[in-house]
C-alpha positions in Angstrom: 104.3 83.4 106.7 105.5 80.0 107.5 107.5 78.0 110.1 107.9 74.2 111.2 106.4 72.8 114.1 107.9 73.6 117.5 109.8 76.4 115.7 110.1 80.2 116.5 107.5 82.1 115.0 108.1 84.1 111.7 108.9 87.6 112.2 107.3 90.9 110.6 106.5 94.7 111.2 103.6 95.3 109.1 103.4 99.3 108.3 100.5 99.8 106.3 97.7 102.2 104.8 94.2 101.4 105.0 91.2 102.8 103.2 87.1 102.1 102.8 85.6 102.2 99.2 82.6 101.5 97.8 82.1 98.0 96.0 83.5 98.1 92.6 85.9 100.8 93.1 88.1 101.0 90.1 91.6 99.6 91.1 94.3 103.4 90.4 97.2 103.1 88.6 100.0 102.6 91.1 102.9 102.9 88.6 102.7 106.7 88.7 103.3 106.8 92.3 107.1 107.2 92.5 109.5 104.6 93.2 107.1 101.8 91.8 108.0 100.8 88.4 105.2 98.5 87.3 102.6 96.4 89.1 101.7 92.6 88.8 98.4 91.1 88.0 96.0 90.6 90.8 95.9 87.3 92.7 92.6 86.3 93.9 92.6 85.0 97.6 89.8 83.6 99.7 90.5 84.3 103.3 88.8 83.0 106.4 89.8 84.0 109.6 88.6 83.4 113.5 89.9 85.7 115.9 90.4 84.8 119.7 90.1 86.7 122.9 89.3 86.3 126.8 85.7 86.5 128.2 86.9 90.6 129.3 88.5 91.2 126.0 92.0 91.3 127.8 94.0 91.1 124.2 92.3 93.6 122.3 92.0 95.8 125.6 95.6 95.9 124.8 95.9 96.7 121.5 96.8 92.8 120.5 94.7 90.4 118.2 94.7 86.6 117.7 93.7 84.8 114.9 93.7 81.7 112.9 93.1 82.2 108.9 93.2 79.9 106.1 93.8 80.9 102.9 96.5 83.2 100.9 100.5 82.5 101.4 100.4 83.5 105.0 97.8 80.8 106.5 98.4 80.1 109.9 98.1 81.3 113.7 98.9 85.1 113.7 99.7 87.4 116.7 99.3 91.1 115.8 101.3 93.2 118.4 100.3 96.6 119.8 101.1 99.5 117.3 104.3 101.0 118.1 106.5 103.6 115.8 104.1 103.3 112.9 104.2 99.6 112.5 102.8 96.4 114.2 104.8 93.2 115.1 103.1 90.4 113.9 104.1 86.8 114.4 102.8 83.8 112.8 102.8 79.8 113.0 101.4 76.6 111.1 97.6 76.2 111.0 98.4 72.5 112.8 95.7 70.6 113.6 91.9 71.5 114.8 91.0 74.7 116.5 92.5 74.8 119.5 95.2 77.5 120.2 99.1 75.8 120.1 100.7 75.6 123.4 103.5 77.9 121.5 101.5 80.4 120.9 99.8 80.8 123.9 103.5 81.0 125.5 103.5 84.2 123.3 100.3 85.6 124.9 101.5 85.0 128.2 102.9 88.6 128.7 99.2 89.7 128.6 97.0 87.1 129.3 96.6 83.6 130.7 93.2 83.2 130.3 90.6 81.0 128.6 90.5 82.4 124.9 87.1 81.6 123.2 86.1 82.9 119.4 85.4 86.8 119.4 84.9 87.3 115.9 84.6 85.4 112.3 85.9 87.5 109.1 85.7 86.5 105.5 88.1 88.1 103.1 88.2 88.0 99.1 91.1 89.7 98.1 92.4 90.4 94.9 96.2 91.5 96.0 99.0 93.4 94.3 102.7 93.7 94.2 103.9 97.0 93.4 107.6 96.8 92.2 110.6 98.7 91.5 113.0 98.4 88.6 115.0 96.0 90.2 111.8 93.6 90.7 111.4 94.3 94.3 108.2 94.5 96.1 108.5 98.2 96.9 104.3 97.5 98.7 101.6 95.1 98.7 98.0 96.6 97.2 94.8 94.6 98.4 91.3 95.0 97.3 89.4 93.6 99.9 85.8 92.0 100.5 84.7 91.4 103.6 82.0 89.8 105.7 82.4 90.1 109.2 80.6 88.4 112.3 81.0 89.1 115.7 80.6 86.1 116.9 79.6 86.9 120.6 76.7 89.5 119.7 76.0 88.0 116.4 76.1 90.6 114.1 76.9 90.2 110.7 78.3 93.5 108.5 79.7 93.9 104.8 82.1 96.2 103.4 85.0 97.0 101.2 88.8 98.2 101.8 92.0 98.7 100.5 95.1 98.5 102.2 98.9 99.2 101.1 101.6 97.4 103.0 105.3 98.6 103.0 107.6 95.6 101.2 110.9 94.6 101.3 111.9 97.6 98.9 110.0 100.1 100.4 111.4 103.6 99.9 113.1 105.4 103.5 110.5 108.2 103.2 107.4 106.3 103.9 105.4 109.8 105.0 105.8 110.9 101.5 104.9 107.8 100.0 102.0 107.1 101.8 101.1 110.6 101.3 101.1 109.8 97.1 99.4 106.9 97.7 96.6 108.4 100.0 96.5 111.3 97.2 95.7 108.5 94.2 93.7 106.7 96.3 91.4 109.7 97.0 91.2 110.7 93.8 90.0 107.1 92.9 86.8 107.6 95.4 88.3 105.9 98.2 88.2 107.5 101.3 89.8 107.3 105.0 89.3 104.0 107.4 86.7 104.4 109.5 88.1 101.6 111.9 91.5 100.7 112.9 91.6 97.2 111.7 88.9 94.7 109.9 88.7 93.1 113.6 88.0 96.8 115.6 85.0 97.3 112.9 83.5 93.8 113.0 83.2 94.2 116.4 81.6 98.0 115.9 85.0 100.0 116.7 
């Protein structure tokens, strides 16, 4: 997710699919699950990400997170929007320089907040990611196997765990029940099991 300087953020509704598994969780075979045709070879990412929020949690109060993460082809300031219809909104600009949240993006908070934002939480990803594709090519979902070390920064606790999420592509089939339904049937049947928190934020912070 990238845009120039001074530019309106990029645009996405991220529908998705989380699950927790236990480290070393063998990886399922996602070409059986209809509409996927084959699957690429994983691509190691290290992500780090600090998330924001007001002294009163104002932001996640409202179901909206901050953060800035390096790493991975998305790197940059991120808004994550309330969920709504299944999906979140999420908008995203260039890392820039230093810590300190762009003036643009704090435009963008404005409809909730106008207060001091101050580090809430520090999470660590390594994530081998996935594309599953249709015939044509097209990325019908994105599989991540994910590592994490989480801190919340304010009550400085530290936790570990793994997940694995499935975000709808660009090809994704109309009938995203049913597909998340075969996916959540593999995924079972490969030991995982269903997300104990909402997001890797909500469980840093012991949600």
């Amino acid at each position: 997710m990238a845009a120039a300087a001074g530019s309106a953020p990029e645009r996405s509704i991220e529908i998705e699919k989380k699950f927790d598994v236990d480290e070393g969780t063998p990886v399922p075979d996602w070409s059986t699950v209809p509409s996927v045709h084959d699957v690429s070879a994983g691509e190691e990412r290290h992500l780090d990400a600090t998330y924001f929020d007001t002294a009163e949690a104002v932001l996640a109060g409202a179901g909206v997170a901050l953060r800035r993460r390096t790493g991975g082809p998305d790197a940059g300031w991120h808004i994550k929007g309330p969920l709504a219809d299944g999906g979140r909104t999420e908008l995203g600009w260039p890392l820039g320089d230093g810590q300190a949240v762009p003036d643009e993006v704090r435009a963008e908070l404005a409809r909730w907040t106008s207060d001091p934002l101050e580090p809430l939480a520090r999470i660590v990803n390594d994530r081998t990611a996935y594309a599953l594709r249709d015939a044509a090519g097209g990325v019908v979902a994105e599989f991540v196997d994910d590592r994490v070390r989480a801190t919340d920064l304010r009550a400085g606790v530290e936790q570990a765990w793994c997940e694995w999420e499935v975000e709808l592509g660009p090809a994704a089939p109309a009938d995203h029940e049913s597909f998340f339904a075969e996916i959540t049937r593999i995924a079972t049947a490969a030991g995982a099991r269903g997300a104990s928190s909402a997001s890797k934020l909500a469980r840093a912070l012991g949600h």
